[in-house]
C-alpha positions as CSV (number, residue, x, y, z in Angstrom):
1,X,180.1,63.1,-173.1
2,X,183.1,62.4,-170.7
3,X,186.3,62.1,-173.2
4,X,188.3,58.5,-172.8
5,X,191.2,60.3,-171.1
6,X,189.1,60.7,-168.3
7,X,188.5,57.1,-167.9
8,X,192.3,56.5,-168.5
9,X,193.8,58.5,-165.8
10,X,190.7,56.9,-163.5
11,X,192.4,53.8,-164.3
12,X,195.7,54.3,-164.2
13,X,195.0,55.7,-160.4
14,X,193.0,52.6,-159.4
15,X,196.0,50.7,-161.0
16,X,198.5,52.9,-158.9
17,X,196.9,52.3,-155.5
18,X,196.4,48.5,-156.0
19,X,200.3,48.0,-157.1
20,X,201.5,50.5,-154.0
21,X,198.9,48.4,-152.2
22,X,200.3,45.1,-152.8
23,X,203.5,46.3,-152.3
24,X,203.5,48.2,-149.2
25,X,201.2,45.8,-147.0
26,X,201.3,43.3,-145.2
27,X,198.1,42.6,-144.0
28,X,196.5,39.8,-146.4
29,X,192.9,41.3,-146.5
30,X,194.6,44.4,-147.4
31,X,196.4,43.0,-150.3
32,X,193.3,41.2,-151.5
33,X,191.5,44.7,-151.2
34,X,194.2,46.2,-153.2
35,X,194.4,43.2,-155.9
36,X,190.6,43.7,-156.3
37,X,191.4,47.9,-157.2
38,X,193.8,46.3,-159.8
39,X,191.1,44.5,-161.5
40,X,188.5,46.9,-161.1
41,X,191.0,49.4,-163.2
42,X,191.3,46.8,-166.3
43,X,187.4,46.5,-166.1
44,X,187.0,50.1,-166.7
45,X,189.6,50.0,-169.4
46,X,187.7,47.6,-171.2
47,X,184.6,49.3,-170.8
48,X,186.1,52.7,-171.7
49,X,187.6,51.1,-175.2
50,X,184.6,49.3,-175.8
51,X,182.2,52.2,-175.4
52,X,184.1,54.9,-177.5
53,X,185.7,52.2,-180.2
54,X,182.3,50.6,-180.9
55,X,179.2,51.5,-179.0
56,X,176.9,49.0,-180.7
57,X,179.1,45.7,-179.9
58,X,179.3,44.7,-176.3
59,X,183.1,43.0,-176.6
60,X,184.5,45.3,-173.8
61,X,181.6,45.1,-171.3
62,X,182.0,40.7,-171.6
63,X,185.4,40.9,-170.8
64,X,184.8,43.3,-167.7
65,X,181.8,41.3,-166.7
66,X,184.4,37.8,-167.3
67,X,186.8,40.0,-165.0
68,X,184.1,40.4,-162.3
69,X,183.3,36.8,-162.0
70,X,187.0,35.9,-161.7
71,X,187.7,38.3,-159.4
72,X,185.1,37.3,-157.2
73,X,186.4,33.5,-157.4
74,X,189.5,34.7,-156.5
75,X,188.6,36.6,-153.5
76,X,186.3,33.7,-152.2
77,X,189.2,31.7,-152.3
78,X,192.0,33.7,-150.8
79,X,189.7,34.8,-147.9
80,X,188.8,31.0,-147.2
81,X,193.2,30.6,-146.8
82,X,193.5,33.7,-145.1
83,X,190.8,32.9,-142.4
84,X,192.8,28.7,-142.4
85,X,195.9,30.6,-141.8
86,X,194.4,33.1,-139.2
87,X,193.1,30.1,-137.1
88,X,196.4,28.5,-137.0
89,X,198.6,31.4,-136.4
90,X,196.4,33.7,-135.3
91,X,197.5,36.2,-137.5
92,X,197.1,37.6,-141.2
93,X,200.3,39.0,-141.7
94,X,202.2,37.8,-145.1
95,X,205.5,38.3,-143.8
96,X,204.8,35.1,-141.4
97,X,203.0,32.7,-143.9
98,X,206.3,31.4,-145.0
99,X,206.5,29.7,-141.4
100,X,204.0,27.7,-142.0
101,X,204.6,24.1,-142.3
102,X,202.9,20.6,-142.7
C-alpha cells in the first residue's frame, strides 16, 4: 500500500506548479491550466485523507468529486471571457485586460 506521504508531496508539487503558474504567466489559458493543477492537488488531498483516515466512509471522495464539478464550471466560464476578450483584442494576454473598457 502507497503510504500518505506519497500522496502529500504529489500534492504539494501539483500545488507548487499551479501557484508558480499563476504567477509567472501571462497567457490566460495558461493560468486557467495552472488554476486547474491547484484544484486537482486539493482533490487528491481529500482523497488521500479520506482513504487512510476512514476507508469505509466516502466524505473525502464527495468533496473531490464537489471540487471536480466546480472546477469544471469554472473553466467553462473563464474560457467563454477569454475567447470575448480574444475577439475584441485579439489577444489573451492578462497584462492587457485592464485596457478594456465599456
Amino acid at each position: 500500500m502507497i503510504r500518505l506521504e506519497s500522496f502529500l508531496v504529489l500534492s504539494a508539487i501539483l500545488f507548487s506548479l499551479g501557484v508558480y503558474g499563476v504567477l509567472a504567466r501571462r497567457h490566460a489559458v495558461l493560468i486557467l491550466m495552472s488554476v486547474e493543477l491547484m484544484l486537482n492537488a486539493a482533490s487528491i488531498n481529500m482523497v488521500a485523507f479520506a482513504a487512510y483516515t476512514s476507508p469505509e466512509r466516502f466524505t473525502g471522495i464527495i468533496f473531490a468529486i464537489f471540487i471536480i464539478t466546480v472546477a469544471a464550471a469554472e473553466v467553462g466560464l473563464a474560457l467563454a471571457i477569454v475567447l470575448r476578450i480574444f475577439r475584441n483584442r485579439t489577444t489573451a494576454n492578462v497584462d492587457e485586460v485592464h485596457q478594456l473598457k465599456w
